[in-house]
C-alpha positions, 0 to 999 in steps of 0.5 A: 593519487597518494602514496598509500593508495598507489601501494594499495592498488600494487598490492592488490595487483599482486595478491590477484597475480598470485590468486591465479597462480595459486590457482592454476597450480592445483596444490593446497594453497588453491583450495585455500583460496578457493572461498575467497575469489580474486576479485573481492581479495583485490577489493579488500586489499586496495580499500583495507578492509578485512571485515566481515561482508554484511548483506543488508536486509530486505524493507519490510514494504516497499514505499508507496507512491500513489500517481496523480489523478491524471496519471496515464493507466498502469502498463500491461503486465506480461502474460508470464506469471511472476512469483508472488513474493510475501512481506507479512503483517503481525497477524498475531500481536497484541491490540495497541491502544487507539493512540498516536503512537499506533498510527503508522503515517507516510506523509507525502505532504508539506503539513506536519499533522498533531496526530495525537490532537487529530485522533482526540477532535475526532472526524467531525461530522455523523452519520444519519440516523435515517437514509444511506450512509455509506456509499461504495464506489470504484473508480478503477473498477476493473483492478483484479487479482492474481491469476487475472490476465494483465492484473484487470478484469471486466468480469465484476465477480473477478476484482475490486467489485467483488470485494464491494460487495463483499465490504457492503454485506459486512456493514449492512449485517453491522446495522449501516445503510449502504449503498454500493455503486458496482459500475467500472469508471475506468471503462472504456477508458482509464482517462478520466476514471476520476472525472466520472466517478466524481459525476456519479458520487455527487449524483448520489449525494444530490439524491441523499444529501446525508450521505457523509461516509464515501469508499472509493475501494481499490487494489493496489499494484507493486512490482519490485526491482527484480520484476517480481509482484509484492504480495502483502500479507496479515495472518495466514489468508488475507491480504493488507488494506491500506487507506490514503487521505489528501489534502490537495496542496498539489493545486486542487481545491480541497478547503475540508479535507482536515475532516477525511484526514481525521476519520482516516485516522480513526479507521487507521487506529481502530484496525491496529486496535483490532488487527494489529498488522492488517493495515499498511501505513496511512498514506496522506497525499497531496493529491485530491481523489475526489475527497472534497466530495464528502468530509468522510471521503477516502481511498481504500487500497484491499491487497495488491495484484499479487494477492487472490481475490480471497485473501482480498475478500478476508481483509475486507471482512476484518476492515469492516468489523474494525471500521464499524467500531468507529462509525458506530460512534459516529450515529 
């Protein structure tokens, strides 16, 4: 220990001796001190620093780190309701222009994307101009909303099913031919959800091979450090969406996914565009999620366990005015 740390450490046994003096004493020199307790004087003393105490801010949103396809289900949440705590979107910025600039991306992958040369190649592929052309599944379709018991539901009415349907009605109203497959493939059990929903999703494109557009529509689930749920936020009455694309360097075979990767991008401007702040940063993941599938398979993650299922059903509704802006230029 150096001489100036042994002096430091004397003078911070002194300065706590005299605190408690002054202390018990009652006199003026207590209430002096009295903001100032003895163990952060100690502190100050034996490290020389006098300034300023700064309590760093909260981040806007925690990271997102999405579990592997063979992730075991989510634990139970205990029955007592935990307070939603709001970290919001700018619900009343003005439009960006469809650029790289305007595209928010958490990479969790080793590639390194152009992003400004991925928005101008565009996705690669259209739409039909006859037959379905978009396919909504669920592969954890039991995922609810707050007030349900353990954040799931088998009731379709109560989670992600409903706002299918929701997404569904707002797209067939915009013209698209949609199909929306309501069944929950994480019952009766989570294992194997994917596996299931991959048999379903090339059933339905066995039947309609111009099938090129496939929503596997989700809720997310944060819970912060303090045990509290995370409530995402755009405007005053709807909830977040958030997309995730793959790439499959985890080890799952995935030779196109460049092309879910660009109209990810696409839909990922266009919202900002749009809804400035509606959507969460695109995640891009190592992972696979049955995206070999179809070059326009992607993730749609609406609201959280800490949202309702209106603020849900709302973020829908502008996901699909924003989304038809860039799968009419696909017809």
């Amino acid at each position: 220990m150096s001489k100036r740390t042994l002096v430091r450490v004397l003078l911070g046994l002194l300065a706590f001796s005299l605190t408690i003096r002054f202390a018990a004493s009652g006199g003026r020199a207590s209430k002096a001190l009295a903001a100032l307790s003895s163990s952060e004087l100690v502190a100050r003393i034996a490290t020389g620093y006098y300034g300023p105490l700064e309590t760093p801010e909260p981040a806007a949103a925690p990271e997102y780190d999405y579990p592997p396809e063979s992730a075991a289900p989510p634990s139970p949440l205990p029955a007592a309701k935990l307070p939603a705590r709001v970290l919001k979107g700018d619900g009343a910025g003005k439009p960006k222009p469809p650029a790289a600039s305007s595209v928010d991306l958490l990479n969790k992958t080793s590639y390194e994307p152009d992003v400004a040369a991925l928005l101008a190649e565009g996705p690669g592929f259209s739409l039909a101009a006859e037959g379905p052309q978009i396919l909504i599944v669920h592969t954890h379709g039991s995922e609810a909303y707050s007030g349900s018991d353990g954040s799931r539901s088998t009731d379709p009415s109560q989670g992600v099913v409903r706002v299918g349907d929701v997404l569904a009605g707002e797209l067939a109203a915009r013209g698209f031919s949609v199909l929306h497959d309501r069944t929950m493939y994480d019952l009766p059990t989570y294992s194997g959800s994917y596996a299931r929903s991959l048999e379903a999703v090339e059933s339905a494109l066995e039947k309609y091979p111009e099938l090129t557009v496939v929503i596997d529509l989700h809720r997310d689930s944060v819970t912060l450090a303090d045990g509290t749920k995370w409530r995402s936020a755009y405007g005053g009455d709807s909830s977040q969406v958030m997309l995730i694309a793959t790439n499959g360097e985890n080890g799952l075979e995935h030779p196109n996914w460049l092309e879910n990767f660009r109209f990810a991008l696409r839909l990922q401007a266009a919202m900002e565009e749009k809804f400035p702040g509606l959507a969460r940063p695109l995640v891009l993941s190592g992972e696979r999620y049955n995206q070999h599938a179809a070059p326009g398979c992607l993730i749609l993650e609406v609201g959280t366990d800490g949202n309702s299922l209106a603020e849900a059903e709302a973020a829908a509704r502008s996901f699909a005015d924003a989304a038809a802006d860039v799968l009419d230029g696909m017809r």
